[in-house]
Every structure is written in structure tokens, then in C-alpha cells.
N, C-alpha and C positions, 0 to 999 in steps of 0.2 A: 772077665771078658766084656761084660755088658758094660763096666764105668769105663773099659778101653775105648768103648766103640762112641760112647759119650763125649770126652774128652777129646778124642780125635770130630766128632759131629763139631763140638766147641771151637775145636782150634783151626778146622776148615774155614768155618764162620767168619771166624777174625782175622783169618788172614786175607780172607776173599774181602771185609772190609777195608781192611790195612791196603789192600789193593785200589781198592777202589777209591779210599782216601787219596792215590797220590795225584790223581787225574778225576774227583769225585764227580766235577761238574760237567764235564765235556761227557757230551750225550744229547737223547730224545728223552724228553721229561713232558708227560703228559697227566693230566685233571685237570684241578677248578684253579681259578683267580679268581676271587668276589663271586664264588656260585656260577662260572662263564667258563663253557668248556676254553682248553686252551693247550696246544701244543707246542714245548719251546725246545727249541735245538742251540745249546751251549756251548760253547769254545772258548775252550782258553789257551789265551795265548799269553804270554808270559804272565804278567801280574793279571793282566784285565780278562775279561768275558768279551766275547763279541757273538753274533749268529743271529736267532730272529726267533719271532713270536706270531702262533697263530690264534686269532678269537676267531670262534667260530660257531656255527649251529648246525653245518653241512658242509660236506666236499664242495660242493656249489656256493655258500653262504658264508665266506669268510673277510676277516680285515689282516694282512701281513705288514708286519713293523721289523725294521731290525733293531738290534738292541744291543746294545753296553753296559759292563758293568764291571764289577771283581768280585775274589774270593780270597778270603782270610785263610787260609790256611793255619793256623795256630788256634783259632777256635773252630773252624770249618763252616763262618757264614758264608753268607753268598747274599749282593745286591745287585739289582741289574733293572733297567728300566727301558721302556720303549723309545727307542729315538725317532726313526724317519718313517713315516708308510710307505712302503715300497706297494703293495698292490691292495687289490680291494675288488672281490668277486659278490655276485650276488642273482642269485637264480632268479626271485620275484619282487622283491622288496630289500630295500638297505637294512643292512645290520642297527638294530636301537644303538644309539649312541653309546649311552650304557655299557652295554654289551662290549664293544667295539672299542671304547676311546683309551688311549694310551695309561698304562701306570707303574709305578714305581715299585717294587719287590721286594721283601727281605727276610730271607728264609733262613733257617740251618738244616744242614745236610745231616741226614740220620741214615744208620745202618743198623738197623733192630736185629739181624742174626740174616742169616744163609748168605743171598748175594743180590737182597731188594734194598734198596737206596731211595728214601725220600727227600722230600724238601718242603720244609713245612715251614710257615712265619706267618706274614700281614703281607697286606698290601694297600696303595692307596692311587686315587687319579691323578696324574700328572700334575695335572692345574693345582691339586691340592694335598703335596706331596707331609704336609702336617698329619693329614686328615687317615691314618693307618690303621684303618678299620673293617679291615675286608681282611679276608684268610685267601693262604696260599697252601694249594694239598696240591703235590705235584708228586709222581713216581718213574724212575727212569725204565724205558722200554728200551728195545733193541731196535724195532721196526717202525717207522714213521709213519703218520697217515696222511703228510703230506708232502710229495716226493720235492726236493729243490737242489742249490748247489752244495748246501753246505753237509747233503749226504756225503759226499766224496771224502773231505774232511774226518767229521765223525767217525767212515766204517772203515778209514786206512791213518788213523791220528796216531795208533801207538809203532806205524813201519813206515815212517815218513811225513805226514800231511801233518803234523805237528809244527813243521819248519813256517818261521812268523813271516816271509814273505810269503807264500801260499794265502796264511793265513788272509792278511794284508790287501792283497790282490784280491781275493773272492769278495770280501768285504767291500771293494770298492766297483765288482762289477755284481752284485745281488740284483740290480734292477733290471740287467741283460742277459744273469745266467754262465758265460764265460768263465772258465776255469783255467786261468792259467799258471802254469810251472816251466819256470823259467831255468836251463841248464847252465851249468860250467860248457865252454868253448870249446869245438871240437875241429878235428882237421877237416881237411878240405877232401873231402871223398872223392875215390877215379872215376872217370867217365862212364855212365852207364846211359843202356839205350831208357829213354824215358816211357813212362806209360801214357802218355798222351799227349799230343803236339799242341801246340796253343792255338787258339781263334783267332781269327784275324777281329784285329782290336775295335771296339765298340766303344761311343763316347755317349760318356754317362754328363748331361751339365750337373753343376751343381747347384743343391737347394738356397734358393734364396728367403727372405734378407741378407745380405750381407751385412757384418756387422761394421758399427761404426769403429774408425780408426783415431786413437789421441795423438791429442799435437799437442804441441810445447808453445807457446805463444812468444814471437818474436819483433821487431821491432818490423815498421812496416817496411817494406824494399829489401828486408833478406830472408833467406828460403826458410820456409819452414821445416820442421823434424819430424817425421812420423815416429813414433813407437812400432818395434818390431811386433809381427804378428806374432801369435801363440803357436801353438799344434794344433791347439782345437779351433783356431780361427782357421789356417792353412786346412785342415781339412773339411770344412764349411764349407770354404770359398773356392777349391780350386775345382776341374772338371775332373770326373774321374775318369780311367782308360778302361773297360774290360780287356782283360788279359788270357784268361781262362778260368772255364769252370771243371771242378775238380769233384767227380762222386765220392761221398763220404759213406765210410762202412767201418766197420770194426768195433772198438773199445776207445780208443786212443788215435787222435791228429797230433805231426809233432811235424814244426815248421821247421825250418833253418836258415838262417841268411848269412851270405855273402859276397863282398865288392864281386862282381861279375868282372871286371876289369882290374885295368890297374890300380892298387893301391892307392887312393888319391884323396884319404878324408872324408870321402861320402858320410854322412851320418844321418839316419832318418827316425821316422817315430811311425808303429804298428798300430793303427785301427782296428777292433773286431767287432762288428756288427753296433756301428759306431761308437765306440766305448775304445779310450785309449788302452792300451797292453802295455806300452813299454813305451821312452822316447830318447833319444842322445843313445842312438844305440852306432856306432863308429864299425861301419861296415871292414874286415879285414878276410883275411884266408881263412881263419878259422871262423864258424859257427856261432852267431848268438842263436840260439835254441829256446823255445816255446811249448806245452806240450799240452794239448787241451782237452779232457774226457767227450768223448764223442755225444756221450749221455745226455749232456749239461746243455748241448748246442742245438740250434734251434733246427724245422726243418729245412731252410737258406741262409745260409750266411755269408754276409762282407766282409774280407778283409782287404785295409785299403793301407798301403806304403806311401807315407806323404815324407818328401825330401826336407831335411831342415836345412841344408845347402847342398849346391849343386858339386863339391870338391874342387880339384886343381882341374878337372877335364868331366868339362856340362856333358850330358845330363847327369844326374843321380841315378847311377845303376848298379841294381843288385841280382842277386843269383838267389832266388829261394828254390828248396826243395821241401816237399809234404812226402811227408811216410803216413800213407793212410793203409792200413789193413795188411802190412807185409808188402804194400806194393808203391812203387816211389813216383812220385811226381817231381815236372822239373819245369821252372818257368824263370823266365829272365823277365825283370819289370826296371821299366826308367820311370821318371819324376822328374817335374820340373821346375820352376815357380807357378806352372799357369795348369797342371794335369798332377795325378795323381794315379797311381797303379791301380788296379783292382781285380781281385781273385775273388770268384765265387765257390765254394763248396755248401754242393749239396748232398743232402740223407737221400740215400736210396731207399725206394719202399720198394717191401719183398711179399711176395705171392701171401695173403692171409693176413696183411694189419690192415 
């Protein structure tokens, strides 16, 4: 009875690693790098690592980098290194550099029995990525100590949030927060009475400089060429319209766009809290769909519908609807060359935060 109960303790073990090997790295891995406390959240998305890195001394006291990297799978290393700073907190005084400055990783993943997973190797500073003289003791936890986007990920990675545009997308909005998840197209929903009528519209100008525009150099006496603007020029430059603000509550905002009229080529690009979402999105009957954890979002946000053309019949008009909380919003926004739509949702605060 007692080597059954051994043998089954054994074979738990292994298979809890065997587990844990298929997906080892994606997690909250928390200890030292070079003696410096540090919390790092891992994702992997196909071959590579992506997520971020915290040095720190204090909730207050920190330096945040995201990071890149891969995982071997056939021997189970893992490297990954500091790429960009995205922020940098500091209650009294800045973090020692030291402490603080970016470096390079290379660990192996260990599973010494039950269901604790380390990662233990060297490490070295960026600048002197030769120089791999420092230790890595990291061990994977469940709960973070320091809350960001790429919880969402992590604590819903094996029932969907594994999908590399997800991935991809948070990745490229870490410095605003936005989480977006983008659907398959959906019908065209029946009239319902909306939950809030819109504002009579308010004009936001837009922040200047404006950027400088290239030209082609031509002979003198014929016209010159501008190069088309971008997205992110057009939404610089143009003025924006408030449309409506939209109370935010729940779990989950999930947008929907489309043509409000007839069929006519409209196609635009979605701003969130200036950070593009999406662009060459071809307005039709059915739905391009968005859907963004409420968590993640700040307590005001923009979103702003800039036109990439006006279609066969000016202006750019679309039909968005917001499912916030079980309860639908409905706003019709145009765009133009010269104005841009804009919807504000905001967090409701409730009695006791």
C-alpha cells in the first residue's frame, strides 16, 4: 500500500511537470536577477517569448521593460532580454542604475518534483551582454505583485488568450494598457431602443504641431506631389467631434461597427486612448468587432474613428454599438477629411473606492 501511494505521489509529480513543460514558461516568475528583486511575466507566443520585466525595491520603486525572447523546447532553455522601458516609478529617489538597467537572461527551466517550476541560469547587462556573470533564481507563482495587461493573458492563456493576435496587439499597446480582441463579423442586429441618446456634439481642435508633409521634387512650373497622410498623421491633425460619453461598468466593452448607410466603401482606422486598434477596417452590414477587458482601461478613455476615405457618398459614416454591462449603446459617428468622431467612456465610481 505504502509503495502504491509512493509511486502514484511519483507519478503525479511527473505528470504535473510533463504539464507544465508544454506551456513551462508562460506565467508570473518572480526572485533575483544579479541579487535585484524582479518580477517577470512570460508569454509565449508561438516560437518567441514576449511580456515584461519588473526591477524593483517597492510597489512605489520600480523600473518596467518589456521583453523578448524564446524557448528551446527540446532542451527546455529559455532567453529573453529587456527591450523597451515602458515606465519607471519612484517614490523618493531613482532606482541605482544598477539595480535598474536592462539585461540579458539565460536560464533552464527545472521541475524538481510536485508542481514548483524554476528557472535558474546567468545573466548579464545589456551593454555587456559577453559579461554573464550574475545569477538568475526565478520561481513561477500564480499571483503577481504587480497588476498590468498582460494578467488577462496569463490567467485565460490555456481557454483562448493564447491566440498570437491577442497576443501581438497587447504587445503593441503595453504603454497604454488596451486590450483588444478582435471578432469574426457578425450580423446586423434589429432595432433596439438605445440606452442613451447622444450629446449634441462638441469640437475638440486638434493638438498641434502638425507634422511636416514630403514632397517629391519637381521641375519648376509643375505642381507638386504630397505623399498621402498616415492614420497616425490624420488623427494628429484632424479636429475631433464629441459624440457621446458612454458609462463604463462591468467585466468587458465590446464595440461593433458598421456602414450606417449605404454600402459605399467607407473604410476607417480606430483610435483608443491614442494608440491605434485596428486600420483599413471596410465598413459593411456586418460587424468588425472589438472587445476590451474593462480592467485594463483607464478611468477616461478616447476613442476616436478617423476616416481613411470618405466612400462613393461624403461623409464617412458609421454605426457603432457598445455592449457595456448587459446594456447596449448606440451612436452613429461621421468623419471627414477635416473632423474625426469621438466617443468617450468613462469608469463609474461606486459608493466605497
Amino acid at each position: 500500500m505504502k509503495t502504491s501511494v509512493i509511486l502514484f505521489l511519483f507519478g503525479a509529480g511527473m505528470l504535473a511537470c510533463s504539464f507544465g513543460n508544454a506551456q513551462p514558461v508562460t506565467g508570473v516568475w518572480k526572485g533575483k536577477i544579479d541579487h535585484r528583486n524582479v518580477e517577470l511575466k512570460i508569454v509565449k507566443n508561438g516560437d518567441s517569448l514576449t511580456g515584461t520585466s519588473y526591477y524593483y525595491t517597492s510597489a512605489n520603486n520600480f523600473r518596467r521593460y518589456s521583453i523578448k525572447g524564446y524557448f528551446d523546447a527540446r532542451d527546455n532553455s529559455v532567453v529573453w532580454w529587456d527591450d523597451q522601458l515602458i515606465e519607471e516609478k519612484s517614490a523618493n529617489t531613482l532606482l541605482p542604475k544598477r539595480i535598474a538597467a536592462p539585461h540579458i537572461s539565460s536560464a533552464d527551466f527545472n521541475c524538481p518534483g510536485g508542481t514548483k517550476m524554476y528557472l535558474t541560469g546567468s545573466a548579464a547587462l545589456k551593454e555587456k551582454p559577453d559579461q554573464q556573470d550574475a545569477t538568475v533564481d526565478l520561481q513561477k507563482f500564480i499571483t503577481p505583485f504587480f497588476r498590468d495587461e498582460w494578467d488577462y493573458v496569463i490567467d485565460n492563456y490555456i481557454v483562448g488568450a493564447n491566440d498570437p493576435y491577442l497576443i501581438d496587439s497587447i504587445g503593441k499597446l503595453a504603454f497604454t494598457r488596451p486590450v483588444p480582441v478582435v471578432e469574426k463579423p457578425q450580423p446586423m442586429p434589429p432595432h433596439e431602443e438605445v440606452a442613451m441618446q447622444p450629446k449634441k456634439p462638441v469640437f475638440i481642435p486638434a493638438p498641434s504641431p502638425k507634422p511636416s508633409i514630403k514632397t517629391t521634387t519637381k521641375p519648376v512650373g509643375e505642381p507638386v506631389a504630397m505623399a498621402p497622410l498616415t492614420n497616425e498623421q490624420k488623427f494628429r491633425t484632424r479636429t475631433r467631434q464629441l459624440v457621446q460619453e458612454i458609462p463604463l461598468t462591468g467585466d468587458s466593452l465590446e464595440l461593433r461597427f458598421y456602414d450606417n448607410a449605404e454600402i459605399d466603401g467607407d473604410s476607417i482606422a480606430v483610435f483608443f486612448n491614442g494608440t491605434m486598434l485596428a486600420e483599413h477596417i471596410r465598413l459593411s452590414e456586418t460587424a468588425f468587432t472589438i472587445k476590451l477587458p474593462v480592467a485594463a482601461l483607464l478611468p477616461t478613455n478616447d476613442l476616436v474613428m478617423v476616416a481613411e476615405n470618405l466612400g462613393s457618398i461624403p461623409p464617412n459614416t458609421s454605426l457603432m454599438i457598445a455592449m457595456v454591462n448587459g446594456r447596449r449603446y448606440e451612436a452613429r459617428l461621421a468623419s471627414t477629411e477635416n473632423s474625426s468622431a469621438l466617443i468617450r467612456f468613462v469608469k463609474e465610481i461606486t459608493v466605497g473606492q
